[in-house]
C-alpha positions as CSV (number, residue, x, y, z in Angstrom):
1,X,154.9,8.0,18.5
2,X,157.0,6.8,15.4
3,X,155.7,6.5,12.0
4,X,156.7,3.1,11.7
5,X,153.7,2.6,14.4
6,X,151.0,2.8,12.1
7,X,152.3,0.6,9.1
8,X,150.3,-2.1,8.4
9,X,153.2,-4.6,9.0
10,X,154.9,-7.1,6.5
11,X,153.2,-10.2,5.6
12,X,153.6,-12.6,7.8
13,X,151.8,-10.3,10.3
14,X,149.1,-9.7,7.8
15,X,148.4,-13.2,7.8
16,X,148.1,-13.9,10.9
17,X,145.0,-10.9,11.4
18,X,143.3,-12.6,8.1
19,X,143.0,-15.6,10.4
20,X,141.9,-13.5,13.9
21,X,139.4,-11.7,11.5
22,X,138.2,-14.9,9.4
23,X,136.1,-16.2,12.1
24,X,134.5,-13.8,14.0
25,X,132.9,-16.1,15.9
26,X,133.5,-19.9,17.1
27,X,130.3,-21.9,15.9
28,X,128.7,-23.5,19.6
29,X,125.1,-24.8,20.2
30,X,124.3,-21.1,21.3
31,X,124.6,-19.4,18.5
32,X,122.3,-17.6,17.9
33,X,122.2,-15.5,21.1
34,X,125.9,-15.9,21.8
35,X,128.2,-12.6,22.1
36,X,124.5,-10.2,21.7
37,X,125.2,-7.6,23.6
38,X,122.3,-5.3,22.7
39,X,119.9,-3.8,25.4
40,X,116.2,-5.0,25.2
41,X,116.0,-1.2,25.4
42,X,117.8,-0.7,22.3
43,X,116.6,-3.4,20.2
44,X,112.8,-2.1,21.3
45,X,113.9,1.2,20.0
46,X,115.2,0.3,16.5
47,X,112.1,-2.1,16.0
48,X,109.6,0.4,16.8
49,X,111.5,3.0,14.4
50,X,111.4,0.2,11.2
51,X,108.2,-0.9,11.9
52,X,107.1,2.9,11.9
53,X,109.0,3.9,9.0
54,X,108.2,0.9,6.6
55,X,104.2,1.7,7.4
56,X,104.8,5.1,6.9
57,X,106.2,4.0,3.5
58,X,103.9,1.8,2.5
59,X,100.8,4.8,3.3
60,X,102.4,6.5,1.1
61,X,102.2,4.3,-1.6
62,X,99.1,2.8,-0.7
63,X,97.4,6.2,-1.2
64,X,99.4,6.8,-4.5
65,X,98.2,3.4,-5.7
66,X,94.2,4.2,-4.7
67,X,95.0,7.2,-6.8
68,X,96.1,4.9,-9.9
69,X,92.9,2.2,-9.1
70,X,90.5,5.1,-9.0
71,X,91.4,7.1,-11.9
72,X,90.3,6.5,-15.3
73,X,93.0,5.1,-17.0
74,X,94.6,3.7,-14.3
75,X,97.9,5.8,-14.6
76,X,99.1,8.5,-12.4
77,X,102.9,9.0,-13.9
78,X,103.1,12.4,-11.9
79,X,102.4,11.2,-8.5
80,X,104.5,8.2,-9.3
81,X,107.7,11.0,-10.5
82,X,106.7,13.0,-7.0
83,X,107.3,9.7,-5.1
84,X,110.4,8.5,-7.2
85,X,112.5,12.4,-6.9
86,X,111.2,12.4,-3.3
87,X,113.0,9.4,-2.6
88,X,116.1,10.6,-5.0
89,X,116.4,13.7,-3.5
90,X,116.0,12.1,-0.2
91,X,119.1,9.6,-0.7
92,X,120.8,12.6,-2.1
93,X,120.3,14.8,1.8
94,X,121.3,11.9,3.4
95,X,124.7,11.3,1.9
96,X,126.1,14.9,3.1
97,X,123.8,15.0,5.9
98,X,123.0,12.2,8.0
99,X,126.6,12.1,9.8
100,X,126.1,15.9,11.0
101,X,123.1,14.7,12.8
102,X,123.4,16.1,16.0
103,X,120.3,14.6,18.0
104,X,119.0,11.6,16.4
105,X,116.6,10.6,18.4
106,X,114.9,14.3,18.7
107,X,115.3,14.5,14.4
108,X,113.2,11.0,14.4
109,X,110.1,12.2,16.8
110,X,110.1,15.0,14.4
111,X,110.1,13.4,10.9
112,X,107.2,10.9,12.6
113,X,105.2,13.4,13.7
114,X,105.5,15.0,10.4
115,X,105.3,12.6,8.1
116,X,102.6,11.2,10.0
117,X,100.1,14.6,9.8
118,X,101.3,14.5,6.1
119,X,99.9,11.0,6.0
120,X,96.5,12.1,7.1
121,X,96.3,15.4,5.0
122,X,96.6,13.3,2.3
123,X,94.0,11.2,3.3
124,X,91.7,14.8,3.2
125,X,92.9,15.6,0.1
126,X,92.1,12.4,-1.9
127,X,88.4,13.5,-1.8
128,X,89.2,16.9,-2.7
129,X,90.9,16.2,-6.4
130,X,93.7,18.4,-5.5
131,X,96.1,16.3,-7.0
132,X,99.1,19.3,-7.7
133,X,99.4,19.4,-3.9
134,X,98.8,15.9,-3.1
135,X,101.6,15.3,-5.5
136,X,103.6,17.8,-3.3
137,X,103.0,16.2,-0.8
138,X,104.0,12.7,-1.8
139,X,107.4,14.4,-2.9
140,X,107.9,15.9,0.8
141,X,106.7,13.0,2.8
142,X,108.8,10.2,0.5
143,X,112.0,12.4,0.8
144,X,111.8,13.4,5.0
145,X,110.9,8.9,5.1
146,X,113.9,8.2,3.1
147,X,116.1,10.4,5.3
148,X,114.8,8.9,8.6
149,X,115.6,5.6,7.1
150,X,119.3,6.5,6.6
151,X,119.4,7.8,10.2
152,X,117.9,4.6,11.6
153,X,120.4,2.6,10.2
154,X,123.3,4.3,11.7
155,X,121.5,4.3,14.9
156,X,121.7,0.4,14.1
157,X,124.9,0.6,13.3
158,X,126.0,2.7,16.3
159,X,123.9,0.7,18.8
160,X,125.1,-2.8,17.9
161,X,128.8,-4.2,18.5
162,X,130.5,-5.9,15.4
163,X,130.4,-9.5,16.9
164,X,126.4,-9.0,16.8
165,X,125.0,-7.0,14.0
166,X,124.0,-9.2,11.2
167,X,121.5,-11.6,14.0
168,X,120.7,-8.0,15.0
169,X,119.8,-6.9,11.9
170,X,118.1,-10.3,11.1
171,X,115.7,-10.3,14.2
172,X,115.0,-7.0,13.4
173,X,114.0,-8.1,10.2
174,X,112.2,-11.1,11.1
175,X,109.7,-9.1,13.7
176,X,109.2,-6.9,11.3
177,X,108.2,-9.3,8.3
178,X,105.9,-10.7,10.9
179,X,104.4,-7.3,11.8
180,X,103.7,-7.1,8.3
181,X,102.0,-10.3,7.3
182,X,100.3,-9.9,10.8
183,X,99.0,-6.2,9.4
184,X,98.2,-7.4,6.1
185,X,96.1,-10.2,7.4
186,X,94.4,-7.9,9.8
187,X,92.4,-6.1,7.1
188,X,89.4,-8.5,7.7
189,X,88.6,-7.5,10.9
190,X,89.0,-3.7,9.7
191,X,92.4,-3.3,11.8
192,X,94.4,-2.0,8.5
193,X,95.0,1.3,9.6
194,X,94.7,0.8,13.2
195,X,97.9,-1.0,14.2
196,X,100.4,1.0,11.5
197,X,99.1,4.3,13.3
198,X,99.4,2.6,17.1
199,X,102.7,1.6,16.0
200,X,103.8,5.1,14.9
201,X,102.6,6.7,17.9
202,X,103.7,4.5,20.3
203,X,107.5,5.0,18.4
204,X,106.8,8.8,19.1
205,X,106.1,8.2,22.5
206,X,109.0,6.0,23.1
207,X,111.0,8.7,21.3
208,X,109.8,11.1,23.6
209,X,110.5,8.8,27.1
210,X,114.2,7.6,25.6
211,X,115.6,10.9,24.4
212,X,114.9,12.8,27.8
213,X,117.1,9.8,29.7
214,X,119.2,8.1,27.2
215,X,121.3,10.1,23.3
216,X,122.6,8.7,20.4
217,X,126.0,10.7,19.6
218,X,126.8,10.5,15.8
219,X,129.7,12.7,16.0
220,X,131.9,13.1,19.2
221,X,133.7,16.6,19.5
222,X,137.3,16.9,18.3
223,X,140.3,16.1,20.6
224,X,143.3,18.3,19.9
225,X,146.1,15.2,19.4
226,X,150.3,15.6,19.5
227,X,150.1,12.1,17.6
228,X,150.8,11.2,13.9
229,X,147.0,10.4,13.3
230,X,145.8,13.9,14.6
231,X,149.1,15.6,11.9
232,X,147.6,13.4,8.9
233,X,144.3,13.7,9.4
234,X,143.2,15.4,6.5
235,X,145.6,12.9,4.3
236,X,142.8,10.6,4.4
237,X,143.8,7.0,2.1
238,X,140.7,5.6,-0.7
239,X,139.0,2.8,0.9
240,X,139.5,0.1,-2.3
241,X,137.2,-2.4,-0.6
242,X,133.8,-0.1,0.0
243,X,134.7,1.0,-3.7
244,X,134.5,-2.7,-4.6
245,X,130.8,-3.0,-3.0
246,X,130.1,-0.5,-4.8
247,X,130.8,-2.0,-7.9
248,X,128.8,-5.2,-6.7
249,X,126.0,-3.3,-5.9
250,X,125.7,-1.8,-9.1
251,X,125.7,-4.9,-10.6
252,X,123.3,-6.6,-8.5
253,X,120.7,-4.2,-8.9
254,X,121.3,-4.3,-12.4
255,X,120.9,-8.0,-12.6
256,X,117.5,-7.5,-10.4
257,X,116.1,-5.1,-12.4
258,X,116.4,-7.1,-15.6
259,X,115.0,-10.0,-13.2
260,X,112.1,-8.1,-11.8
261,X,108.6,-8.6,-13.6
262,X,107.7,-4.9,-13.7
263,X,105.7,-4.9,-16.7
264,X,103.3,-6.8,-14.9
265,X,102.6,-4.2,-12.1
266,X,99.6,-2.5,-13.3
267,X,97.6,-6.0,-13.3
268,X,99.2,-6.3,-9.8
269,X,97.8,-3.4,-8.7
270,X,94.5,-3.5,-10.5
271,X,94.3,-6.9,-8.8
272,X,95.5,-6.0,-5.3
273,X,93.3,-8.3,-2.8
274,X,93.1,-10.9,-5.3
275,X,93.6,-14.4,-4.5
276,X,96.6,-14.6,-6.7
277,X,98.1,-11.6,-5.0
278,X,97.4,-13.2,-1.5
279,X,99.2,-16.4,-2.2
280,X,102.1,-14.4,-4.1
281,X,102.2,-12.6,-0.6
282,X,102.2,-15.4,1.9
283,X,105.1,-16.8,0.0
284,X,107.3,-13.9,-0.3
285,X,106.9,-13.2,3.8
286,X,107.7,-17.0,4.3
287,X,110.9,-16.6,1.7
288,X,111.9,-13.1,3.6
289,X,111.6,-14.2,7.0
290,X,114.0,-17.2,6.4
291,X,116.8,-15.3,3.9
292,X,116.5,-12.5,7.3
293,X,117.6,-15.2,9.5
294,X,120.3,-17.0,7.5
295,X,121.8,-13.9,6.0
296,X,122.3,-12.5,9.8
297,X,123.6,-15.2,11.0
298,X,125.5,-16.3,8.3
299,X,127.3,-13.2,8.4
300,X,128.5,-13.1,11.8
301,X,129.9,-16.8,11.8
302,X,131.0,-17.0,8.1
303,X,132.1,-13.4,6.9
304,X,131.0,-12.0,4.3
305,X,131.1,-13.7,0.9
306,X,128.6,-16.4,1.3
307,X,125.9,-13.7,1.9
308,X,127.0,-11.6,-1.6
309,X,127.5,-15.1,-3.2
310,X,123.6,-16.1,-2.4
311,X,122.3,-13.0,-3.6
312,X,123.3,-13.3,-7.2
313,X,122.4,-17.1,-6.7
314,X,118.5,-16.3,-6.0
315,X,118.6,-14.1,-9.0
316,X,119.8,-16.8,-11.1
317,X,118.1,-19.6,-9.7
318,X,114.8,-17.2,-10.0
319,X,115.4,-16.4,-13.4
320,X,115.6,-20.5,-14.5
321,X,112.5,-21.2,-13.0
322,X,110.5,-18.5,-14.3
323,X,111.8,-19.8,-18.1
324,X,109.9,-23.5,-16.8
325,X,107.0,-21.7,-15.4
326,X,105.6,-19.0,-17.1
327,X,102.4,-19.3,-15.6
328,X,102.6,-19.3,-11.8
329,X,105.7,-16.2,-11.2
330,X,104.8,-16.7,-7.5
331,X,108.2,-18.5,-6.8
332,X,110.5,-16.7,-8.8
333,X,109.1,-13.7,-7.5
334,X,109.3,-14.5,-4.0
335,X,112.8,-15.6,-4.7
336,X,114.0,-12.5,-6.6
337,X,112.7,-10.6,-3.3
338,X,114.3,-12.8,-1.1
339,X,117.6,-11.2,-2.9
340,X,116.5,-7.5,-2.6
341,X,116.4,-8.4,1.1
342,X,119.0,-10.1,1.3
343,X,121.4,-7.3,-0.3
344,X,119.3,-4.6,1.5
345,X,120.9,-6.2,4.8
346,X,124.3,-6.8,3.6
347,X,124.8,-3.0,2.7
348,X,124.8,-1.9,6.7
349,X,126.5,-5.1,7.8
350,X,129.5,-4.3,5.2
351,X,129.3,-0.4,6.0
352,X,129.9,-1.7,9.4
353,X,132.6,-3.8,8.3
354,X,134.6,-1.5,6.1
355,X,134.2,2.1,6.8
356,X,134.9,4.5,9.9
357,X,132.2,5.0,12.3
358,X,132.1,8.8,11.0
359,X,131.2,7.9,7.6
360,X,128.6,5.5,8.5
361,X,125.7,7.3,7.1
362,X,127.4,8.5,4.2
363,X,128.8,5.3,2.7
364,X,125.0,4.1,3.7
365,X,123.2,6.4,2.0
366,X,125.3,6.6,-1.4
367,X,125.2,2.4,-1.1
368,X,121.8,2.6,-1.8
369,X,121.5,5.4,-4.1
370,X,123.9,2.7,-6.3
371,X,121.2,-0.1,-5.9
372,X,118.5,2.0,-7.3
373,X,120.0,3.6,-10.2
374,X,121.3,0.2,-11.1
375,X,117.4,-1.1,-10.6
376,X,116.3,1.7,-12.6
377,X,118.5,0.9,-15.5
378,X,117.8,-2.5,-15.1
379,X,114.0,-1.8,-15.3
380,X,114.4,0.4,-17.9
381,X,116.2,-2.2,-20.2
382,X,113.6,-5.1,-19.4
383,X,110.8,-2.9,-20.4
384,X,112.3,-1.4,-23.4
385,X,114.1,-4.4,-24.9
386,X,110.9,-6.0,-25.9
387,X,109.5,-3.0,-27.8
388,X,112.9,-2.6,-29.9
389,X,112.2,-6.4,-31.2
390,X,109.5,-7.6,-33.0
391,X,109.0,-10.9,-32.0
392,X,108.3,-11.5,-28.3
393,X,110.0,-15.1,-28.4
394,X,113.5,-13.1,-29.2
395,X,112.8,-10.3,-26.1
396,X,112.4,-13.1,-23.8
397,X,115.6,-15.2,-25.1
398,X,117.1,-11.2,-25.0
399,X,116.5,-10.6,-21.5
400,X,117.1,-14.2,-20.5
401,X,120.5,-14.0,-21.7
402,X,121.2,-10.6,-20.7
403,X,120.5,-11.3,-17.0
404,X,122.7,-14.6,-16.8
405,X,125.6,-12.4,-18.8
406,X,125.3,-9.9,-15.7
407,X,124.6,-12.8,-13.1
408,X,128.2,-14.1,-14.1
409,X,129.8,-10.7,-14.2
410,X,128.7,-10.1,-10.6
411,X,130.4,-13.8,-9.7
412,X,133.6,-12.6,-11.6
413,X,133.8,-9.7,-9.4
414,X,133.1,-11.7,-6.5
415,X,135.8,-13.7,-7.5
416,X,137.9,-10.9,-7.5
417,X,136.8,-9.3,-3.8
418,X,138.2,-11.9,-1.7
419,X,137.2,-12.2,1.7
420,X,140.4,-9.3,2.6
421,X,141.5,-7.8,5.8
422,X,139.7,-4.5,6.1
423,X,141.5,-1.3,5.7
424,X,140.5,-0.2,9.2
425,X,141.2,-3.7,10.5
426,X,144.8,-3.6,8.9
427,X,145.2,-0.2,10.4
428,X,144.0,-1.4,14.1
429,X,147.0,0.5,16.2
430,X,145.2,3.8,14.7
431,X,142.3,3.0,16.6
432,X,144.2,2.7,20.1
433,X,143.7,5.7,22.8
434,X,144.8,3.9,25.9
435,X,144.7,0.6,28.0
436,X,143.9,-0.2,31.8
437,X,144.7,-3.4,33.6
438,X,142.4,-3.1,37.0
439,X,141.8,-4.8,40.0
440,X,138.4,-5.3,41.0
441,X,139.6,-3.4,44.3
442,X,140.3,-0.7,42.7
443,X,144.3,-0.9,42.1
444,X,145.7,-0.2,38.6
445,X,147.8,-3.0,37.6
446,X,148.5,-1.5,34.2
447,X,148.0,1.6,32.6
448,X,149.6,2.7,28.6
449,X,148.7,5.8,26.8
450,X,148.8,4.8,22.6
451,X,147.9,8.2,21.6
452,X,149.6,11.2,23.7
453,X,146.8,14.1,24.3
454,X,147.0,16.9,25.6
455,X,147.4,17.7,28.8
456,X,144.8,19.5,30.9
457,X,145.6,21.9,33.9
458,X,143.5,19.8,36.2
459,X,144.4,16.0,34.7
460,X,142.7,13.1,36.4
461,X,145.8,10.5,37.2
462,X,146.0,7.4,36.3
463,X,144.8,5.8,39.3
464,X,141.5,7.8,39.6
465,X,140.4,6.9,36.2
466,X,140.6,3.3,37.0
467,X,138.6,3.8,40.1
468,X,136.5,5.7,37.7
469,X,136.1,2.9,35.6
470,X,135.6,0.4,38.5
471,X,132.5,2.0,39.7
472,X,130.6,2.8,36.8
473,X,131.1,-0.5,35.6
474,X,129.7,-1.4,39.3
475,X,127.0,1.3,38.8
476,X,125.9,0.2,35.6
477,X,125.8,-3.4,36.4
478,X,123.2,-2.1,39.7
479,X,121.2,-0.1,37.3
480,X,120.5,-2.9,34.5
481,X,120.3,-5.5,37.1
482,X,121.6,-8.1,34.3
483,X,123.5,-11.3,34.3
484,X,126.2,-10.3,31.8
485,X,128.6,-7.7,32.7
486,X,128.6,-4.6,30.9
487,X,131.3,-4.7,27.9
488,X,131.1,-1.5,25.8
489,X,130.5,1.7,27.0
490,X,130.1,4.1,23.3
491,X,130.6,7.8,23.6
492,X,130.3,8.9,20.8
493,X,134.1,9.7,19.2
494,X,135.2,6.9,21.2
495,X,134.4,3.5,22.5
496,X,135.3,2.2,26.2
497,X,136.5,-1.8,25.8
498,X,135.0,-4.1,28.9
499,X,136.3,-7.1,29.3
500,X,136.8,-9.3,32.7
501,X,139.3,-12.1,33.1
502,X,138.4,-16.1,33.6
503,X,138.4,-15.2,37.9
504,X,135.9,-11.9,37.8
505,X,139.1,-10.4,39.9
506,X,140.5,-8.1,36.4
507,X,139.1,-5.4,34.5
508,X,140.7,-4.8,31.2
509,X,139.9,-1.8,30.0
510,X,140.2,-0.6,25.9
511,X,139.7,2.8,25.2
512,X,139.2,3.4,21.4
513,X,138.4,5.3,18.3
514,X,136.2,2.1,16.8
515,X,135.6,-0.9,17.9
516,X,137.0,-3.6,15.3
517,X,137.6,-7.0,15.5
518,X,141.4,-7.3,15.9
519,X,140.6,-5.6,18.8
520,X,138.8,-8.0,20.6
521,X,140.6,-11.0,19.7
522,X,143.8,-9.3,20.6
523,X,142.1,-8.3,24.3
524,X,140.9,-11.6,24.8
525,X,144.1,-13.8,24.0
526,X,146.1,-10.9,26.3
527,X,143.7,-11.6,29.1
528,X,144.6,-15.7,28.4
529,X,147.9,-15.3,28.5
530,X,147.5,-13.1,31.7
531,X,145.5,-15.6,33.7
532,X,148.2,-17.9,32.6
533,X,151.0,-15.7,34.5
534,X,149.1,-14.2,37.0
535,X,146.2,-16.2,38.6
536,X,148.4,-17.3,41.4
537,X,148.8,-13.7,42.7
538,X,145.1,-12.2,42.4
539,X,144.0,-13.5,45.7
540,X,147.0,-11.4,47.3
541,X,145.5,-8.3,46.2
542,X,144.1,-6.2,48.4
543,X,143.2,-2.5,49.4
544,X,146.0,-2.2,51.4
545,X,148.2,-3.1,48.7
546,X,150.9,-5.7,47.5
547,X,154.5,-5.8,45.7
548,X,153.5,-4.2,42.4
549,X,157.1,-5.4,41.5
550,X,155.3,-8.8,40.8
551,X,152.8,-7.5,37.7
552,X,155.8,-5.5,35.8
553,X,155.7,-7.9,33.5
554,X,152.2,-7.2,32.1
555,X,154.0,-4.4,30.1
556,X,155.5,-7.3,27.5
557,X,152.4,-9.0,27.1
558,X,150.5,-6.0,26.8
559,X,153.6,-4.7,24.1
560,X,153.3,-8.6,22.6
561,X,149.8,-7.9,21.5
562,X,149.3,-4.3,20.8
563,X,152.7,-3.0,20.5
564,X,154.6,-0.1,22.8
């Protein structure tokens, strides 16, 4: 394969993948369920392991705030430093771990089970006064919860198709707000601890169940490769545009840390189940379950800016009304949340967008490790600002005008990462292993090899593997007993392409590296163009065969949109 292959193209053909990529997908009455691909399966699985997780979290810090209530001055910095280098250290793991995770689902039973015993040694211990373990113990359980949280997300990320994940990731979000209020409004009929703990056992259960029958594959083994990919591996480009979030998500969490009223969390605390507290909590789970839904959504239909753009908005708009009403934060606070969650779902969704399936967990990980130092700073300078000036009237007018001077740094650098082709999108052809045009009988119509492997003793032709591909597709479709047809079949280093034509007569088959969105707009305008040519002819096809003299063509569309 030449060189030339892999060049991104001059600019006229850049332009016209900007448009295929712009709208991912055409707005229709259905939107909200239309292209979701995800098993029920699946989606069970991911909601069980966030719902599990976030409880586990918020044990943790439910016992490390009974600590702070029940001592004497109300302060407990060294359980609080245990929980904040448990989670540093855990975000730290996960950047040169989580992509080397060989069984997922096996490591996730564990760290349930674990932290969940943790949980309820803890519990023992409270009464005991053995704070130096206790503290320990914090440190373990925060960093093992901060990992598993990592690995869920690229089980998210590896479970979901690009066309889907932000209304993924949004009714995922949106049951599990839900769960939360339904949790926190459980405590009086004394079912607090009840459902968090059925929840995490059920999880570990399911775990148990799914892993025996069904494996998530982080990291496929290597193929040995003649092409020019498998030569320049190792020369591997910078990604400018993850480099670019990066730099937003510093400055967001900047922005929201100079935003966030932490100076008042000890009267929080000290008022936990106060009326105050409950209102303040109704509104923030009304705010987050709406910013869940738009953000997903959003996302798929509209790209990505208008998300990024919003979450610097509610920052802003938060900040202006909590200069009109200093008395009742409830709004602003609920608003300033909605923009934590809002940019806590648009790091995956843009990992997804920009990065390689191999570095999903990485980019993830060291994403979020960004957005807490950058809260931590921010923080740090709304709680210190006020005790380097005298007069409180000047702090507030300080912090004020600091967070609008980094509210319109973030929209200058917004203004700066336009809604660009990704690198991996641009680079599409690299992501090609081979293409099969089938009959539903059975009879290869079309067959092209992008990336030239090598060749075993005892190859499969051809012709077998698209009889392969006909009956598992057939097998698959018997075993889910679903309307849709199967479309993706993931294998870990590789991704097998589904997709019928307008008759149900013609497979086409993609076999890639990633699945991207170039892809699938190329597929399904060559699968237009082919009904076009060739819907006469499809009835004539039969076991027994016909003039295959008729369906040479298919080569130059085939070579029209994904090149020889």
């Amino acid at each position: 394969m030449s060189e030339d292959y892999y060049e991104k193209g001059n600019e006229s053909e850049q332009e016209d993948l900007s448009i295929l990529y712009k709208h991912k997908l055409p707005f229709t009455p259905k939107f909200i369920l239309k292209d979701i691909e995800i098993s029920k399966k699946d989606f069970f699985l991911l909601f069980l392991l966030f719902n599990s997780l976030v409880f586990l979290f918020i044990g943790q810090i439910g016992i490390d705030i009974y600590l702070i209530a029940s001592s004497k001055n109300h302060s407990d910095y060294y359980a609080w430093a245990a929980i904040f280098n448990g989670a540093l250290f855990g975000i730290a793991f996960s950047i040169y771990n989580v992509d080397e995770v060989k069984n997922p689902l096996k490591t996730m039973k564990y760290i349930l089970i674990f932290s969940l015993l943790i949980t309820v040694v803890q519990i023992f211990l409270i009464f005991s006064f053995l704070n130096l373990i206790l503290n320990f113990l914090f440190f373990v359980n925060v960093f093992i919860l901060v990992y598993a949280i990592m690995i869920t997300f690229k089980i998210y990320l590896v479970k979901t198709t690009i066309l889907e994940r932000g209304r993924v990731l949004a009714f995922l979000f949106t049951c599990l707000f839900l769960v939360i209020g339904f949790v926190f409004g459980s405590i009086v009929v004394n079912l607090f601890i009840f459902i968090p703990v059925s929840f995490v056992v059920m999880t570990i259960i399911f775990l148990q169940h799914y892993s025996n029958r069904f494996e998530v594959v982080f990291k496929g083994p290597k193929v040995e490769s003649k092409s020019m990919e498998s030569k320049n591996s190792k020369k591997e480009k910078i990604n400018y545009d993850i480099i670019k979030y990066y730099l937003f998500f510093f400055c967001f969490s900047l922005t929201a840390g100079l935003a966030t009223p932490f100076e008042g969390s000890l009267e929080f605390i000290n008022n936990l189940f106060g009326a105050s507290t409950a209102i303040l909590f109704v509104v923030v789970i009304f705010f987050a379950i709406l910013v869940s839904l738009l953000i997903g959504t959003i996302f798929d239909y509209f790209g990505r800016m208008p998300p990024l753009i919003y979450v610097i908005l509610a920052v802003s708009i938060a900040t202006y009304i909590s200069s009109f009403r200093l008395t009742t934060d409830e709004i602003p606070f609920a608003v300033v949340m909605s923009a934590y969650i809002a940019v806590f779902m648009c790091v995956p969704l843009l990992i997804g967008d920009t990065t390689s399936r191999p570095n999903y967990g990485k980019s993830v990980s060291f994403s979020y490790s960004i957005i807490g130092i950058g809260i931590v700073i921010g923080a740090f300078l709304r709680i210190t600002i006020p005790d380097l000036l005298v007069e409180e009237a000047h702090s507030v007018q300080v912090v004020l005008g600091t967070i609008f001077m980094a509210c319109i740094a973030c929209f200058i650098l917004l203004l700066n990462i336009r809604e660009t082709l990704p690198s991996k999108e641009q680079n599409w052809k690299r992501s090609l292993i081979h293409m099969y045009i089938i009959h539903d009988s059975g009879i290869l119509l079309y067959d092209h090899a992008y990336v030239k492997e090598k060749q075993e003793k005892k190859s499969v032709s051809a012709d077998l593997k698209a009889g392969g591909i006909i009956g598992i597709k057939k097998i698959l479709k018997e075993i889910l007993r679903g309307q849709k047809e199967v479309s993706t079949i993931d294998h870990g280093d590789r991704i097998l392409i589904l997709k019928m034509n307008k008759s149900n007569r013609v497979v086409f088959a993609l076999v890639a590296k990633e699945e991207l969105i170039i892809l699938r707009k190329k597929l399904n305008s060559l699968i237009k163009d082919f009904d076009k040519s060739y819907s006469g002819f499809l009835k004539d096809v039969t076991i027994s065969g016909i003039d295959m003299r008729i369906f040479r063509p298919i080569k130059q569309l085939a070579e029209k949109y994904f090149g020889k």
